[in-house]
C-alpha positions in Angstrom: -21.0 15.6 4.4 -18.2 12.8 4.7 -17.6 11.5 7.8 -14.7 8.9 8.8 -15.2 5.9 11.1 -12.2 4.9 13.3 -11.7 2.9 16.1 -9.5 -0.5 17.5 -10.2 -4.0 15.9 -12.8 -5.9 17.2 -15.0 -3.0 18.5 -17.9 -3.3 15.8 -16.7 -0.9 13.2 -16.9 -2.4 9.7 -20.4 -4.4 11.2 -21.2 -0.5 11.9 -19.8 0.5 8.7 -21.8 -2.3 6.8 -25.3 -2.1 8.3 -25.7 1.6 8.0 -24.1 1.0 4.0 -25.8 -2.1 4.0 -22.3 -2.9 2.1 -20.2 -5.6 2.5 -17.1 -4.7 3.9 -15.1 -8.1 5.5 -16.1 -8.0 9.6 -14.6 -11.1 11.2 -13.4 -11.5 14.1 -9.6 -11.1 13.5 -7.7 -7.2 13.8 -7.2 -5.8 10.6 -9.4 -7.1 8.0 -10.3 -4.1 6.8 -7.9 -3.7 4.1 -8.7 -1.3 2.0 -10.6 1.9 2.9 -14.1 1.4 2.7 -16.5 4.1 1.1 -20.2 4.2 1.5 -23.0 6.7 0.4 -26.1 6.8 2.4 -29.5 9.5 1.9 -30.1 12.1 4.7 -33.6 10.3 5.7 -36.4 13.6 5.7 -39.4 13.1 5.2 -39.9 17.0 4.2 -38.6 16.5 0.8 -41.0 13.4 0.1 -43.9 16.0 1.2 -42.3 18.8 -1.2 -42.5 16.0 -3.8 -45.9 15.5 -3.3 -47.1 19.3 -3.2 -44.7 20.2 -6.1 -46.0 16.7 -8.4 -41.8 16.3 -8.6 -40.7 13.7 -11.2 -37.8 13.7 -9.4 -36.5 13.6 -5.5 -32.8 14.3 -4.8 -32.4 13.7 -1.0 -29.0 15.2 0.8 -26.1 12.2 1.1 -23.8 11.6 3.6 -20.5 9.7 2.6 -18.8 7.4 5.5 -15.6 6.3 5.4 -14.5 3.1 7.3 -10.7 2.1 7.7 -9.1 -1.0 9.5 -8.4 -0.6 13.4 -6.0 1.2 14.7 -4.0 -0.1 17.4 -1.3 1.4 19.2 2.0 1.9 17.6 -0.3 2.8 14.1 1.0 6.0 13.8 4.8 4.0 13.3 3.6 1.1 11.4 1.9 -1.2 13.6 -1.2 -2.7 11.9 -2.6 -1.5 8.9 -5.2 1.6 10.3 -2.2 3.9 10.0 -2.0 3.2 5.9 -5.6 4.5 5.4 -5.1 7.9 8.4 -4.9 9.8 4.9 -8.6 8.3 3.9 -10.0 10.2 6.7 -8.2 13.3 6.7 -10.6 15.2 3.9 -13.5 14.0 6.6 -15.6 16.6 7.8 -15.7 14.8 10.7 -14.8 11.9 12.7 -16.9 9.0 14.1 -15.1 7.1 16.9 -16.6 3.8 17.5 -15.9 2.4 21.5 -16.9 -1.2 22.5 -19.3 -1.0 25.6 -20.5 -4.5 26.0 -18.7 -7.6 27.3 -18.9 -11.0 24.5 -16.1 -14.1 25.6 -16.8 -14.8 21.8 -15.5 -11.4 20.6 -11.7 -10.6 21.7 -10.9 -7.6 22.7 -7.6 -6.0 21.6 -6.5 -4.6 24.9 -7.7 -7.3 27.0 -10.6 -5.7 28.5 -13.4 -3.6 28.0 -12.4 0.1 28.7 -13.9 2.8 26.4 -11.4 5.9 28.2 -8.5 3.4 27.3 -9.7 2.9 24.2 -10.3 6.5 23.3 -6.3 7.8 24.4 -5.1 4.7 22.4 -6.9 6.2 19.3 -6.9 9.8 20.2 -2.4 9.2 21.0 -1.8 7.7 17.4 -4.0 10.1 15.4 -1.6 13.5 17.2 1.1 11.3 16.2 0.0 11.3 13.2 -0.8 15.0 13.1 2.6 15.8 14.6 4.2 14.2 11.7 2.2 16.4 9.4 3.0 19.8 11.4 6.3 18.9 12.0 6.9 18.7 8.2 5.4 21.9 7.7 7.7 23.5 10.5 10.4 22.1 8.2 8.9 23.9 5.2 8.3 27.1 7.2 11.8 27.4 8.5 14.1 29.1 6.3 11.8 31.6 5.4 11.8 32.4 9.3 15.0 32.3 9.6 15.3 35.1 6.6 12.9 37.0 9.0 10.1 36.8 6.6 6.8 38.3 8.7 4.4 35.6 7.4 7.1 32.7 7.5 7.2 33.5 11.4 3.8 34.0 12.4 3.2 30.2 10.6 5.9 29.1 12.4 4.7 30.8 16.0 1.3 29.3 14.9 2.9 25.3 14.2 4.8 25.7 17.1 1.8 25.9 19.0 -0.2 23.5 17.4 3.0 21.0 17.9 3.6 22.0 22.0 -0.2 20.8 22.0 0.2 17.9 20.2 3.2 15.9 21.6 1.4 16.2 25.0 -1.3 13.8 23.5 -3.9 16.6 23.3 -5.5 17.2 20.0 -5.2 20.3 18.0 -8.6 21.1 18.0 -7.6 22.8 21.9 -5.5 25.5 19.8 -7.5 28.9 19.8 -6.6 30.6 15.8 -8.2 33.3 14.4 -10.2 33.2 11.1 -6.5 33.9 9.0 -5.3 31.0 11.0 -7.6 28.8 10.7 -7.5 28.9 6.9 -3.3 27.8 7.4 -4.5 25.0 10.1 -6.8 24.0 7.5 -4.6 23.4 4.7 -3.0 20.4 7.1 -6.7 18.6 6.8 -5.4 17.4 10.3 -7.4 14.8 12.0 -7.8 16.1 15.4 -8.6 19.4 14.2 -12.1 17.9 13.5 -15.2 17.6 15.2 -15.7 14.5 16.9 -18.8 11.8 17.4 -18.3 9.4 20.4 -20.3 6.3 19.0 -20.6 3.6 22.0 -21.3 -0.1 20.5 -24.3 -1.9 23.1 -25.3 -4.8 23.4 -29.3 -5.2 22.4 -30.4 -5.4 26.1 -28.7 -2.3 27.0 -29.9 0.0 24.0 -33.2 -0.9 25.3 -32.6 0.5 28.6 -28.9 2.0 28.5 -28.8 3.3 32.3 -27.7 0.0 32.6 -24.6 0.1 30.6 -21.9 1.7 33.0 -19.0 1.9 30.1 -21.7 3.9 28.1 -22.1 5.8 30.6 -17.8 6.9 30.9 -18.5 7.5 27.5 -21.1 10.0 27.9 -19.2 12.0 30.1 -16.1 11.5 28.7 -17.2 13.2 25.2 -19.7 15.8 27.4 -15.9 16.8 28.8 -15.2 17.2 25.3 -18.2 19.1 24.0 -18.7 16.2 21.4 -21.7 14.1 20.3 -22.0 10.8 21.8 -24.6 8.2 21.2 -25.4 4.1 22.1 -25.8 1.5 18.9 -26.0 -2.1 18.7 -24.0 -3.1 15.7 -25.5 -6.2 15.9 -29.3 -5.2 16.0 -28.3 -2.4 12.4 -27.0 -5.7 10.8 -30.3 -7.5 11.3 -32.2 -4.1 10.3 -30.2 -4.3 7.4 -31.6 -7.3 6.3 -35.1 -6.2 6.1 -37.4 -4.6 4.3 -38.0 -0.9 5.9 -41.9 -2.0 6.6 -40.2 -5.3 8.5 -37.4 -2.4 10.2 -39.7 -0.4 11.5 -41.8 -3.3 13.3 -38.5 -4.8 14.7 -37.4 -2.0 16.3 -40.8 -0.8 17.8 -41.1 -4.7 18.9 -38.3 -3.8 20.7 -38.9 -0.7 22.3 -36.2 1.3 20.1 -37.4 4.5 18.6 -34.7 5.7 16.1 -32.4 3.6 13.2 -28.8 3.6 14.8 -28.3 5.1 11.0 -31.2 8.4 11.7 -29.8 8.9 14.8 -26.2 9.0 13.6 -26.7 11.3 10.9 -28.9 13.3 13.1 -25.8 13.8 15.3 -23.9 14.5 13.0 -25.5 17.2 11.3 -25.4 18.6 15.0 -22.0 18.2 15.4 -21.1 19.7 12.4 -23.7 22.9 12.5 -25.6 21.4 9.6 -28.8 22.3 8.4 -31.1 21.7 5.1 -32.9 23.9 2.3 -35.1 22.7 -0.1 -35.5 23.6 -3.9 -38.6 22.1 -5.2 -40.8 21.9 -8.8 -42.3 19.8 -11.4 -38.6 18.3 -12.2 -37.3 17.7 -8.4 -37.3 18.2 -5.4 -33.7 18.4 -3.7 -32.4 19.0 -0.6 -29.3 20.8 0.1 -26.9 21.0 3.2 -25.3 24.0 4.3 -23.4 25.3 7.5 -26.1 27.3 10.3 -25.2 30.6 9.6 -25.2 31.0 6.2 -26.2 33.8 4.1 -28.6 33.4 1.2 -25.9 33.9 -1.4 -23.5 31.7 -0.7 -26.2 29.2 -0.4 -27.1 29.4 -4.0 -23.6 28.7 -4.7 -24.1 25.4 -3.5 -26.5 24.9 -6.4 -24.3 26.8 -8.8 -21.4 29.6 -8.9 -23.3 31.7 -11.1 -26.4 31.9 -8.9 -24.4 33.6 -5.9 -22.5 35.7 -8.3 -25.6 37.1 -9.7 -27.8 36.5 -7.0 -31.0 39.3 -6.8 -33.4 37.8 -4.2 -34.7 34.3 -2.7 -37.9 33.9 -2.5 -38.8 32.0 0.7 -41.2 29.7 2.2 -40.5 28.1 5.2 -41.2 24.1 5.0 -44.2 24.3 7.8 -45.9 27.1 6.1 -45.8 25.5 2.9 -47.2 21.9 4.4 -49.5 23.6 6.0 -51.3 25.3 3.2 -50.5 22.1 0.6 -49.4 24.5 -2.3 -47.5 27.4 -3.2 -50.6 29.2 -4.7 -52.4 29.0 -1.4 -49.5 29.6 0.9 -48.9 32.6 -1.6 -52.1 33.7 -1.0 -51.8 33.4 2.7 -49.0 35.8 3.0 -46.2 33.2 3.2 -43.9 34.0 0.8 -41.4 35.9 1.6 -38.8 38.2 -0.5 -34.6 37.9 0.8 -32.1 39.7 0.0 -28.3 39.2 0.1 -28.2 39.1 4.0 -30.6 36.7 4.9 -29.3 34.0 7.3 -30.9 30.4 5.5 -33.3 28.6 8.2 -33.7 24.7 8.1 -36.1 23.9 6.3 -36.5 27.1 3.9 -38.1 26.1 0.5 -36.1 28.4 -2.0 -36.1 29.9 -5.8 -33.2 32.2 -6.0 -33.4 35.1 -8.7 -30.3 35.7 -10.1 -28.4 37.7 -13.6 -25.1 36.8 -14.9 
């Protein structure tokens, strides 16, 4: 899973970006230090895979990753060459998704690049430049797609009917996600990688007081129903308070945040989200070797899940056999939750469940 982080200067993104990395991107307070497209790779935090280690005796554990991509703020006018977000849009467009980070607390130290704190402002700023952005990429394609049109080529004009549509959407400011396409379609709108074709996460930086209680917090709470209005994910961190998390040892985390009446790592709960935003789930393959956990889209059927693990498996998939991760924990090995009944035999169109521990049978 890669997912991008974009937002204006100033808001908290690269301390974001850098507490949930624990890298070191640059974070002062100035628009546009972040130069250069910052990459970071973080584990998918379950503890079901350290308790698969522990029934299995694994010598190994391979947790899921998520990748987040951080690039400088963009500010209005990026999508023509103000500021330096617009050099890095192309960072972000083989995202699976996008996190949007919006400043919801007031600092006189920290200034803000519209004067004011206003998270709906903030959002059409960002939300205008990246359907610029896209509009330059359709209309190019429009460009591409027109002589065969105009030679009355069927599939040249239904791409071009399709483009058109996506463009009539886009130069009124409204992203391209709003477009209904069918499946065909979908696989020609994909080949843009277009950035407001993705699925969105509304991340709203608060102040440490207001995490703590955040009815308080009445920008957060525009957010909220902004991105309800928008059926995306939306969610309150304190930059500041995953920077100081950062710093400690995850014993020392843990008793900071409970001292504080916080429940859940800003970087848990953004994942968390994100896996919901996306329609993500995990399976498990465990052993003696390792015990690794795989993400896959809800939805999908046992064979194409094995090709995450390799080609050959779903080409020659036979079976799975299946045991769900709560069966399995329950008994505390797969002798006894064999004996109990728990194992189960899948064929080709079995539908994967969270949490299934898997050995695919396969012949190539």
């Amino acid at each position: 899973m890669k997912i991008g982080i974009v937002g204006l200067p100033n808001v908290g993104k690269s301390t974001l970006f850098n507490a949930i990395t624990k890298s070191k991107a640059p974070a002062e307070n100035y628009p546009f230090c972040t130069i250069d497209p910052n990459v970071g790779v973080v584990t998918v935090p379950d503890e079901r895979i350290n308790r698969l280690a522990v029934i299995e005796s694994s010598q190994k554990i391979v947790p899921a990753i998520v990748e987040f991509v951080d690039i400088a703020g963009l500010v209005k006018g990026a999508s023509k060459g103000e500021g330096l977000g617009n050099k890095f849009l192309a960072h972000i467009r083989e995202c699976d998704a996008i996190a949007m980070v919006v400043r919801c607390f007031e600092d006189g130290n920290i200034i803000h690049v519209e004067g004011s704190i206003n998270p709906i402002r903030d959002i059409e700023i960002i939300m205008t430049e990246l359907c610029l952005a896209d509009l330059d990429t359709v209309d190019k394609r429009l460009q591409r797609t027109e002589k065969g049109k105009k030679s009355g080529d069927k599939d040249a004009v239904a791409e071009w009917d399709l483009f058109s549509s996506i463009k009539k959407v886009l130069e009124e400011a409204k992203p391209a996600i709003l477009v209904e396409a069918t499946p065909e379609q979908e696989k020609k709108i994909k080949e843009l990688s277009l950035l407001t074709r993705k699925p969105f996460l509304f991340i709203g930086n608060v102040s440490e007081g207001d995490l703590i209680d955040i009815s308080k917090n009445k920008s957060y709470a525009e957010l909220q129903k902004y991105a309800a209005s928008q059926g995306a994910g939306c969610l309150p961190i304190s930059a500041k308070i995953e920077a100081e998390v950062a710093e400690l040892s995850d014993e020392e985390a843990d008793q900071f945040l409970a001292d504080l009446g916080i429940k859940e790592r800003g970087l848990h709960a953004i994942i968390r989200k994100s896996y919901e935003t996306l329609g993500q789930i995990s399976y498990f393959t465990a052993g003696p070797m390792e015990s690794r956990a795989w993400t896959i889209t809800k939805g999908t059927l046992a064979p194409r899940a094995a090709g995450e693990i390799h080609s050959d498996i779903e080409r020659g998939f036979i079976k799975a056999e299946v045991y769900s991760f709560s069966d399995l924990d329950a008994a505390g090995s797969t002798a006894k939750a064999r004996e109990a009944g728990k194992l189960r035999t899948e064929g080709k169109e079995y539908v994967m469940k969270d949490g299934d521990v898997v050995h695919f049978r396969f012949n190539v």
